[in-house]
C-alpha positions in Angstrom: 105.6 71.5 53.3 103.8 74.4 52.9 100.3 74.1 54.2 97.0 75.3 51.9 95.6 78.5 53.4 91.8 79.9 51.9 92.6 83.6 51.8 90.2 85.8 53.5 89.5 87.4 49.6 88.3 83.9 48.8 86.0 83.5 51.8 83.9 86.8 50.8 82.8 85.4 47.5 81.4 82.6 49.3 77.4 82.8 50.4 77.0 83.0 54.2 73.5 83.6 54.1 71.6 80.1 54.5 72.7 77.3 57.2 73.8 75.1 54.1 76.0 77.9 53.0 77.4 77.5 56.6 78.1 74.0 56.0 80.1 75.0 53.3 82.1 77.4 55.4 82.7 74.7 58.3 84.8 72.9 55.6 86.6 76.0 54.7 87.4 76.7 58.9 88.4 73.0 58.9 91.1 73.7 55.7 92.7 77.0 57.3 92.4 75.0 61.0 94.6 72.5 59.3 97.1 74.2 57.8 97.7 75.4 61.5 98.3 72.3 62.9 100.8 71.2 59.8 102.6 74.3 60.1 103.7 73.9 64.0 103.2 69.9 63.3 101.3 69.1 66.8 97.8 70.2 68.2 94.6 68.2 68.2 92.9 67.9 64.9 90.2 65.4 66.6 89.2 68.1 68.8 89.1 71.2 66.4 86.8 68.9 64.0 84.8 67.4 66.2 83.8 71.0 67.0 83.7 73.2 63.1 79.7 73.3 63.1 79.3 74.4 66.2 81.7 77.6 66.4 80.9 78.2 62.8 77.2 78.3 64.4 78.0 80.4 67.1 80.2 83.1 65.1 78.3 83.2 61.9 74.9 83.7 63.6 75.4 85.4 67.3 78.9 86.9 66.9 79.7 88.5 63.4 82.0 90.9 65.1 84.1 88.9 67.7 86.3 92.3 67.7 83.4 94.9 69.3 83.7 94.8 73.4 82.6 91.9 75.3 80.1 94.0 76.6 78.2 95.0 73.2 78.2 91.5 71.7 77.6 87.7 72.5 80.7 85.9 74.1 81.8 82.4 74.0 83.8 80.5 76.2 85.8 77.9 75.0 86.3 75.5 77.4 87.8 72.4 75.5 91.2 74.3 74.7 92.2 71.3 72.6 89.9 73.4 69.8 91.9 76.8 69.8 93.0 75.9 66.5 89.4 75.9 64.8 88.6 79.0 67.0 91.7 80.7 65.3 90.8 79.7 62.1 87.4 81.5 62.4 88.2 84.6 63.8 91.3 84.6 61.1 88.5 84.5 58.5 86.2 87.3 60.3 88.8 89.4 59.9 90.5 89.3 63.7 93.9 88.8 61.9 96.0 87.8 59.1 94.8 84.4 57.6 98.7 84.3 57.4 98.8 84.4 61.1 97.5 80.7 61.4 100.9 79.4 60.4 102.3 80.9 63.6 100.6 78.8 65.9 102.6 77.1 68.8 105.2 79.2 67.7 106.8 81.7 70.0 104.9 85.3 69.9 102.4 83.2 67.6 98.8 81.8 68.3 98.8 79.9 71.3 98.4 76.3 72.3 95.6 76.9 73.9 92.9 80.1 73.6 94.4 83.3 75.2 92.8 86.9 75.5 96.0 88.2 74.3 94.6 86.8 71.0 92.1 89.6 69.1 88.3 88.0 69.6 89.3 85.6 72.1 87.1 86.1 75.1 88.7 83.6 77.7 92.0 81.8 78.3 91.5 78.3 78.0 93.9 75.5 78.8 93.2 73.9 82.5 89.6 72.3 81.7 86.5 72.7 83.5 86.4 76.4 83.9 84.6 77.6 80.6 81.3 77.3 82.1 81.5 79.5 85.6 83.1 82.0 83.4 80.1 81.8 81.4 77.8 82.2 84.2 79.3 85.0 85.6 79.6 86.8 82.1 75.7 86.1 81.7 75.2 87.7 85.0 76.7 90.7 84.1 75.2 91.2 81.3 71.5 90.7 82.7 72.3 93.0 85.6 73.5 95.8 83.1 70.0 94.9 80.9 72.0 93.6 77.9 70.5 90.7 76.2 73.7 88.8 74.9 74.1 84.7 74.8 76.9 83.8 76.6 78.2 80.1 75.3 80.2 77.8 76.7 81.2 75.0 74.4 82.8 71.8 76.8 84.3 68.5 76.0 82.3 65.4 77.0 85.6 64.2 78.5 85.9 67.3 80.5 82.3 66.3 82.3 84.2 64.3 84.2 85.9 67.8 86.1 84.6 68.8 89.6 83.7 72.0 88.7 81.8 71.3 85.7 79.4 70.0 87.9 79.4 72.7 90.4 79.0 75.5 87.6 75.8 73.1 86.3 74.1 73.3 89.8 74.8 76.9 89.8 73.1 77.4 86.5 70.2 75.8 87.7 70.0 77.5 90.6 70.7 81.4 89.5 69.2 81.0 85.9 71.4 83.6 83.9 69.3 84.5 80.5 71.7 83.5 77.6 74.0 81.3 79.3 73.6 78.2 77.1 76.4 75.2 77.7 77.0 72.9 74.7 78.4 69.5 74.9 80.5 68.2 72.3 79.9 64.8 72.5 81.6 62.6 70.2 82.4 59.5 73.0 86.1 60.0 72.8 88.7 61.8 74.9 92.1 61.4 74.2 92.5 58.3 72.5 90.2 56.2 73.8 86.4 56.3 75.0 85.1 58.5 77.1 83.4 54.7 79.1 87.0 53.4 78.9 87.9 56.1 81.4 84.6 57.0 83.5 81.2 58.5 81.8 77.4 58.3 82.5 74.8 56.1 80.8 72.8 58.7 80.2 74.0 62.5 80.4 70.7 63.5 79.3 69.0 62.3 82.4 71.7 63.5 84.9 71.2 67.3 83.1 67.1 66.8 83.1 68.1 65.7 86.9 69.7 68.6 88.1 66.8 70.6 86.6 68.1 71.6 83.3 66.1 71.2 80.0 68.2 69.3 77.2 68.4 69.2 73.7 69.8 67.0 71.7 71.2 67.8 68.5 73.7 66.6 65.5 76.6 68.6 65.9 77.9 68.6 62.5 74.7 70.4 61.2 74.4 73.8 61.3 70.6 74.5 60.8 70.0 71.7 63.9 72.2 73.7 66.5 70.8 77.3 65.6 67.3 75.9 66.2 68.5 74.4 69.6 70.3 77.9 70.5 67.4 79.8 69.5 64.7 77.5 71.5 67.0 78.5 74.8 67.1 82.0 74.2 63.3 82.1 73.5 62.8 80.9 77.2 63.6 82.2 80.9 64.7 78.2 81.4 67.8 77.2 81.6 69.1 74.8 78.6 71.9 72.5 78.0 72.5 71.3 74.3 74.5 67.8 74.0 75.6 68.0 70.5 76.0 64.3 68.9 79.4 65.0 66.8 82.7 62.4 65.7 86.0 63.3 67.1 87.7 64.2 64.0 84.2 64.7 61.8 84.0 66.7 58.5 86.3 64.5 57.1 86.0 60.5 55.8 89.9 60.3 56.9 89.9 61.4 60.1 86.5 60.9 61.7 86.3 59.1 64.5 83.6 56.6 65.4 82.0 56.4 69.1 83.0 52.5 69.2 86.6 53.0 68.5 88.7 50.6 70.2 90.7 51.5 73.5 94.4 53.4 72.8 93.3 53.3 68.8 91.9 57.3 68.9 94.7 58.3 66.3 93.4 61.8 65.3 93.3 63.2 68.6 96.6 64.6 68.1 97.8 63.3 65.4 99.4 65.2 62.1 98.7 64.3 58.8 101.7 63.0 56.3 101.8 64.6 52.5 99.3 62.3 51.1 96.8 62.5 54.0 96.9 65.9 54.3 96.3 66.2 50.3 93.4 63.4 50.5 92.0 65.6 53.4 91.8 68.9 51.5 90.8 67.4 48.5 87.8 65.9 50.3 86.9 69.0 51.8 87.6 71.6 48.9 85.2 68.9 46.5 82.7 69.7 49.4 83.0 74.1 49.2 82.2 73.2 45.3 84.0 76.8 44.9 85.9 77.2 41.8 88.2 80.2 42.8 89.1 77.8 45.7 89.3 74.5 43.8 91.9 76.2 41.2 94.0 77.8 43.9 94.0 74.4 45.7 95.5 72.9 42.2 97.9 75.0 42.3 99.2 74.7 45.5 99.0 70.5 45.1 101.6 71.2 42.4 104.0 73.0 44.5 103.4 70.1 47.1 104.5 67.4 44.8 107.8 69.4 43.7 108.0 69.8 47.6 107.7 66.5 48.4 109.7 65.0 46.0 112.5 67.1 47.2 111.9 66.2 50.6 112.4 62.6 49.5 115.5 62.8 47.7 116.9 64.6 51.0 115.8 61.8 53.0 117.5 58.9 51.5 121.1 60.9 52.9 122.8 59.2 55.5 122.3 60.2 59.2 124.5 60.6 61.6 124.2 57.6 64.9 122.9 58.9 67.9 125.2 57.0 70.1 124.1 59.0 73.6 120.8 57.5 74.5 118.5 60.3 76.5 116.1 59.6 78.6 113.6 62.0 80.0 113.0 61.5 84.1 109.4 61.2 83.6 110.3 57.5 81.3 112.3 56.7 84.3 109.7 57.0 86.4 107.4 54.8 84.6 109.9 52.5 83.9 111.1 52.4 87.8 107.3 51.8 88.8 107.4 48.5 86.4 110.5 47.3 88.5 109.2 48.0 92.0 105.6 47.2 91.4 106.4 43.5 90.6 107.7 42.8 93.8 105.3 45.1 95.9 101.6 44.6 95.4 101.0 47.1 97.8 101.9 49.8 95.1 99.0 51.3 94.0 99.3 53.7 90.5 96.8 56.4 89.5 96.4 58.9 86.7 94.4 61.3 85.4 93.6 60.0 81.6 97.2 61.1 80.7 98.5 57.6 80.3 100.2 57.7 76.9 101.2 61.8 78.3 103.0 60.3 81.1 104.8 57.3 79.7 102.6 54.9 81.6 100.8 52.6 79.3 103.6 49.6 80.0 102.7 50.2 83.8 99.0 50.2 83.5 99.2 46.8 81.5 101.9 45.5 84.6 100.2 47.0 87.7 96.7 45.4 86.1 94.1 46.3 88.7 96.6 48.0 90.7 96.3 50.8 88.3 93.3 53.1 88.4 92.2 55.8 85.8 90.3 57.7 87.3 89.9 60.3 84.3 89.9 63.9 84.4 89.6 64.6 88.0 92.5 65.4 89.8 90.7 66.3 92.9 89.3 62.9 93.5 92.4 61.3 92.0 94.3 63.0 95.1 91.8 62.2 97.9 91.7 58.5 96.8 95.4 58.2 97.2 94.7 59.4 100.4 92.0 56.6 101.3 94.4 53.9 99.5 97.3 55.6 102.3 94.9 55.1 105.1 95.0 51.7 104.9 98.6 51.2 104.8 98.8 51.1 100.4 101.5 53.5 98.5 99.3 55.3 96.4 101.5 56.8 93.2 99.4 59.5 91.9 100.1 61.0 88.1 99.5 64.1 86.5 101.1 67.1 84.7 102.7 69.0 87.3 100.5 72.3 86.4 97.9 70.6 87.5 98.7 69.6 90.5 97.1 73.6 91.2 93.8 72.3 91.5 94.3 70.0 94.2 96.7 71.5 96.7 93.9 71.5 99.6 93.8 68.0 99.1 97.2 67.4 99.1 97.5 69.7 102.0 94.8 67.0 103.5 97.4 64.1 102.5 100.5 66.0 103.9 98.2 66.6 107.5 97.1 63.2 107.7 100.8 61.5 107.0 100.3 59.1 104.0 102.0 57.3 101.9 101.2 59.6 98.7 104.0 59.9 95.8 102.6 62.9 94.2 104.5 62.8 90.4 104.5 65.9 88.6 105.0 65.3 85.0 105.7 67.5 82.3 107.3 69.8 85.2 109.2 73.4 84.1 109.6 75.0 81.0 110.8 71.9 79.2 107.2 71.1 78.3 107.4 74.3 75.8 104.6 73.4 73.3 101.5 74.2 75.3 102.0 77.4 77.3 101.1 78.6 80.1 98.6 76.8 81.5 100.5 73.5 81.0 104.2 75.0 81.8 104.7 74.2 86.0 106.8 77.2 87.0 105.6 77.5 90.4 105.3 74.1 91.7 108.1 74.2 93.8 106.7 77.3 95.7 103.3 75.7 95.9 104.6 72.4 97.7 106.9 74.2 100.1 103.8 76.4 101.2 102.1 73.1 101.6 104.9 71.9 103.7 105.4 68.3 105.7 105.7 66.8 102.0 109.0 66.0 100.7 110.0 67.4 97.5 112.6 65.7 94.8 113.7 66.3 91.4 116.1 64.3 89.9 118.7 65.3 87.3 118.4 61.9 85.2 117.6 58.5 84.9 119.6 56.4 87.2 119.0 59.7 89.9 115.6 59.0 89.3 114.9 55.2 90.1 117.2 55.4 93.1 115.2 58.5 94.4 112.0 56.7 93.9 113.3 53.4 96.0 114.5 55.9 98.7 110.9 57.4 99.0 108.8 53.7 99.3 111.8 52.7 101.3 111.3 55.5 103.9 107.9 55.6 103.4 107.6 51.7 104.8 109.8 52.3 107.4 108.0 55.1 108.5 104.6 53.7 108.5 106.1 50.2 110.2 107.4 53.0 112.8 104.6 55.1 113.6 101.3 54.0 111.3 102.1 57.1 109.4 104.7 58.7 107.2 105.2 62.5 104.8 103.6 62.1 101.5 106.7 63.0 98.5 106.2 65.1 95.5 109.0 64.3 92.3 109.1 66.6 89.8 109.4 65.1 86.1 110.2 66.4 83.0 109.2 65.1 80.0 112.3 66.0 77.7 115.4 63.7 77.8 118.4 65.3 79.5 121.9 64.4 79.7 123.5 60.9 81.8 125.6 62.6 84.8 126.7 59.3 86.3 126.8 61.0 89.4 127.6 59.7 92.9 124.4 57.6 93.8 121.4 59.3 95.8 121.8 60.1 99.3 118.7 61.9 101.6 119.5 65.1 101.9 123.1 65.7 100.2 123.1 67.7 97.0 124.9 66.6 94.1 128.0 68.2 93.9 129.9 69.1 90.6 133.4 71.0 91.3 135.3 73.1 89.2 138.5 71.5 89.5 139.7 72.2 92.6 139.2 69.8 95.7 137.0 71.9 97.8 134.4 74.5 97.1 135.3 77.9 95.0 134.9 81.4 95.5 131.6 80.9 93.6 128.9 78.4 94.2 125.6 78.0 92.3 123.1 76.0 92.9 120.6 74.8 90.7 118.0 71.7 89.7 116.9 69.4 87.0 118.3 68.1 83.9 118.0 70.8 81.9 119.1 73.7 84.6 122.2 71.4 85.6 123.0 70.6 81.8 122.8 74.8 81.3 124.8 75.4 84.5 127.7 72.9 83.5 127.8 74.3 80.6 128.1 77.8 81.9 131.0 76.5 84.1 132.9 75.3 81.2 132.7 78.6 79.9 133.6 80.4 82.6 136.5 78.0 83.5 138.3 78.7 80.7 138.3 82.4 81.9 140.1 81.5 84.9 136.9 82.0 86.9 135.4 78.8 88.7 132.1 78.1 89.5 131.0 74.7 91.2 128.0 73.5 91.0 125.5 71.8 93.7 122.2 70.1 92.4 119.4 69.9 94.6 117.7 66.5 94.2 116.0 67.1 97.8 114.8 69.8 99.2 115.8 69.3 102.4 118.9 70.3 104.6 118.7 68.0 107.8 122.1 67.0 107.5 123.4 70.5 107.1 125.3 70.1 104.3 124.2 72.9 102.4 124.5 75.4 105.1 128.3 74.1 105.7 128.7 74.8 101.0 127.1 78.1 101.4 129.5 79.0 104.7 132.1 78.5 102.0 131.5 80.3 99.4 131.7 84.0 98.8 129.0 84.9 95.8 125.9 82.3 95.5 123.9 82.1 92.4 120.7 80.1 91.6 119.4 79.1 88.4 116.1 77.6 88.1 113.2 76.4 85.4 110.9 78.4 88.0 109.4 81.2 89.4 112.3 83.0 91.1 109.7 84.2 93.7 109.3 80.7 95.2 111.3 78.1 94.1 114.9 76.9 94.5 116.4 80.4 95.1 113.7 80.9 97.7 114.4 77.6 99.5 118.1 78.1 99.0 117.9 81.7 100.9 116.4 80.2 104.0 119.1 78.2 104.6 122.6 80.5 104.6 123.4 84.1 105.1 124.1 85.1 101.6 121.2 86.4 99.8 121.8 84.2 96.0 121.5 86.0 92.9 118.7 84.3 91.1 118.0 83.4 87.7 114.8 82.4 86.3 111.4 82.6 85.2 110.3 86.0 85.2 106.7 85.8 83.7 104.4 83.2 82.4 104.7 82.7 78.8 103.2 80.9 75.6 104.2 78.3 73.7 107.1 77.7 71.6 108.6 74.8 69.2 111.5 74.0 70.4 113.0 74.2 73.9 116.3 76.4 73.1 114.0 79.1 72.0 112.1 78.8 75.0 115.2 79.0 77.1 116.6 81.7 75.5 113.5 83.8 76.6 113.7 83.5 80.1 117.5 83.8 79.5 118.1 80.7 81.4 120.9 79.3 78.8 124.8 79.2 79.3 126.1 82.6 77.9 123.3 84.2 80.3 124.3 82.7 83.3 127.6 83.3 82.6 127.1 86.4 81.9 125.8 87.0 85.4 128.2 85.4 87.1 131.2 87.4 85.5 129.3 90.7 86.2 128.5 89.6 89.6 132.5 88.6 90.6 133.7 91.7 88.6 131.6 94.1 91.4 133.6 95.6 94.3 130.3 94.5 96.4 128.1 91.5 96.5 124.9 93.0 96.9 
């Protein structure tokens, strides 16, 4: 389906003059932010609604230009990424780029996930939450030390309150009083799909800002004329402001606003897409709104090319489909559905996430584990030190999180590792498997992180049965440990979300890789070694191809990093050429480990440089040239040289 875009031509003719003009404009951002999110078919249209009025606000009224220098103009910082798409849309219409350009986003070289300075007009990357503000700051303080009088915004998620640093960066404000700097809550009750209470708030944010020293206004979010006034009372005085702007999650539109009361788990815009007939009763609620009849004809026309595209669509559905007969399974369901298995019969498993339940395929274990599971919301920090308390007194604390952002807590799980307890640290979402959302969501230097760390085991398992038996190995040795000596190494498991391959390999053993020969009974000529479902899945692949050129390559996957046993010294004494190939950064991760260990430097393959988001994993792979035909390419060049090196 072809998505309804509002050409830039079309914008012009509309008045931008009054703040009820701007209304009117909000609705045309909200159209063009939509065909966005239907043209890559993912994002967060709760998000980018909830916040229309107030970037239309900030960009109509304080930055008309987002292309002049940072330094010439106000900035804004967007710190709930989740809105990229509505920022896009925007600076699409103010003439950044091609309104065209919108129905690249999440595509590969297209508009990011999430906001990216790469982007024309985008100030800030956005992405890992809680930052926008403290870039703020510091922007503001530039600008006053140079004598510029530009506001500086920050626009952050009420959800996102619940980050450390959004408190520190609040103090801060307070205490060095920037001129311009003016922070605006969007806060529509919800984050994810569920309140903002469900997973931790305050009674009264008002009170806590007017607490710390700050001087708050309240305002409707969704009117335009209400913020300005709020922005332009802050900029009037040397105090500084906070605005907490009262919006819906999803607002602008009957269909898809979202009301403060709404039930636990039942959020359904927050990333949801619309079908045909949704997304037609959307835009035809919000073109009736522009009242604009250049716009209201061009939407009829398109609405007749989507019913001939629909009705096509439907025909082609009613064809038979082929039965999937290979049931996949991602290791991060595994998990989840491992916990379910051990928690019944261990009360002293403790799980914890980071409000990415649904994310992390745990919903089934918060309703088993009952009180035993605690969300503890957007704060990764203190999710990682209370592990550690729960460890202290003899619990297993399983902490969850996207493996990115595991980056904001290494001190504390350095603090875990030092004191010795029981902490599974699960790193969902893990490598470049988790293509959609770029860089700031894509863990490609985990590994590396943890190893620096060290005392901390480290696992990743290639598939589902690997997976459960890897997690009964860890709370087995954990218990034994602790029954031994009061204490024991915390474990981090890498996860990925996408379902890989069955390998029905041997079952786990501490400390042994998985090994996959070539045919022949003992190690070949050439070894690689690599990790994962999707690296493994690649590798075997490659070895197929290679085999039937009459050059073997076996194959050793790492579940555990770890070579007590010296097993892997003994494989890489065998071979002759060693190659890695990893979903990571070849600086740090498997190749890195693997080079410790034996006296043949490996030729590694993998990620290269961090990289945006793409729809579909192959294309993503194919980038970092981390599929078959490039690693076999490798290895035939390597075996075809006269010297290793």
């Amino acid at each position: 389906m072809q998505p309804f875009i509002i050409e830039r031509s079309l914008i012009a003719q509309l008045p931008a003059k009054t703040d009820t003009d701007l209304q009117k404009i909000a609705q045309v951002h909200r159209i063009n932010c939509l065909a966005g999110l239907l043209s890559a078919h993912h994002g967060w249209l709760g998000a980018c609604f909830s916040s229309m009025e107030l970037l239309t606000c900030i960009y109509h009224h304080h930055i008309s230009d987002p292309l002049q220098l940072i330094t010439t103009r106000a900035s804004l910082h967007l710190s709930k990424g989740h809105a990229a798409m509505a920022q896009y849309a925007i600076l699409a219409a103010l003439g950044c780029f091609e309104t065209e350009r919108l129905l690249t986003y999440k595509q590969f070289g297209g508009l990011p996930a999430h906001c990216d300075r790469n982007i024309p007009g985008i100030d800030s990357d956005s992405g890992s939450l809680g930052q926008g503000l403290s870039k703020a700051i510091g922007n503001a303080i530039s600008n006053n030390a140079a004598g510029r009088r530009s506001p500086v915004f920050a626009i952050i998620g009420d959800g996102e309150l619940q980050e450390g640093q959004v408190f520190e960066s609040l103090l801060t404000l307070k205490k060095l009083r920037p001129w311009g700097c003016i922070p605006i809550i969007d806060r529509n009750f919800l984050q994810s799909d569920s309140q903002t209470a469900d997973i931790k708030d305050a009674d009264d944010w008002s009170a806590v800002f007017t607490g710390i020293g700050l001087r708050v206004i309240e305002v409707n979010g969704h009117v335009v004329g209400e913020i300005n006034k709020a922005i332009c009372t802050l900029l009037e005085s040397e105090e500084p402001g906070i605005i907490i702007a009262h919006t819906n999650k999803g607002g602008g539109c009957k269909l898809t606003s979202m009301q403060p009361d709404t039930p636990r788990r039942q959020g359904i815009w927050h990333g949801r897409i619309p079908d045909h007939d949704e997304y037609c009763a959307i835009v035809d609620e919000l073109v009736k709104q522009i009242d604009c009849p250049a716009i209201r004809d061009s939407w009829a026309k398109c609405c007749e090319k989507l019913k001939v595209d629909n009705s096509s669509a439907e025909v082609g559905a009613t064809a038979d489909k082929p039965v999937e007969n290979n049931i996949r399974i991602s290791t991060g369901a595994a998990f989840g559905q491992a916990l379910i298995e051990l928690g019944e019969a261990d009360p002293d498993i403790y799980v914890l996430d980071a409000d990415l339940e649904k994310s992390c395929r745990l919903t089934e274990v918060a309703a088993a584990f009952g009180k035993r599971y605690l969300e503890i919301g957007i704060s990764e920090q203190d999710m990682c030190s209370i592990a550690a308390g729960l460890g202290l007194t003899g619990k297993i604390a399983v902490v969850n999180t996207y493996a990115s952002f595991y980056k904001r807590s290494i001190d504390q799980i350095f603090a875990c590792a030092t004191e010795k307890v029981p902490v599974i640290f699960a790193g969902h979402y893990a490598g470049i498997d988790y293509f959609t959302d770029g860089k700031s969501h894509q863990s490609t230097n985990d590994i590396g992180l943890m190893r620096a760390i060290g005392e901390i085991d480290i696992y990743e398992p290639i598939d589902a049965d690997n997976t459960k038996e890897i997690l009964c190995h860890i709370i087995e040795s954990m218990k034994a440990e602790i029954k031994k000596s009061g204490r024991c190494r915390p474990a981090y498991v890498r996860l990925h979300r996408t379902p890989g391959d069955n390998f029905y390999a041997d079952p786990f053993v501490a400390d042994e890789p998985v090994v996959f020969t070539s045919g022949s009974e003992i190690i070949a000529e050439n070894l690689l070694f690599t990790s994962g479902p999707h690296m493994l899945e690649t590798a075997c692949s490659a070895s197929e191809i290679l085999a039937e050129e009459g050059i073997p390559l076996d194959l050793a996957a790492i579940v555990h990093f770890s070579d007590n046993k010296k097993q892997l010294k003994d494989l890489l004494g065998a071979a002759k050429r060693v190659f890695v190939l990893e979903d990571h950064r070849r600086e740090t991760g498997l190749g890195s480990f693997i080079a410790t260990i034996g006296k043949l430097s490996p030729v590694c393959i993998g990620i290269r440089e961090y990289t945006q988001s793409a729809l579909n994993l192959g294309e993503m792979l194919a980038h970092h040239k981390l599929n078959a035909e490039t690693v076999s390419e490798v290895v035939r060049k390597v075996v075809n040289c006269s010297h290793h090196k």
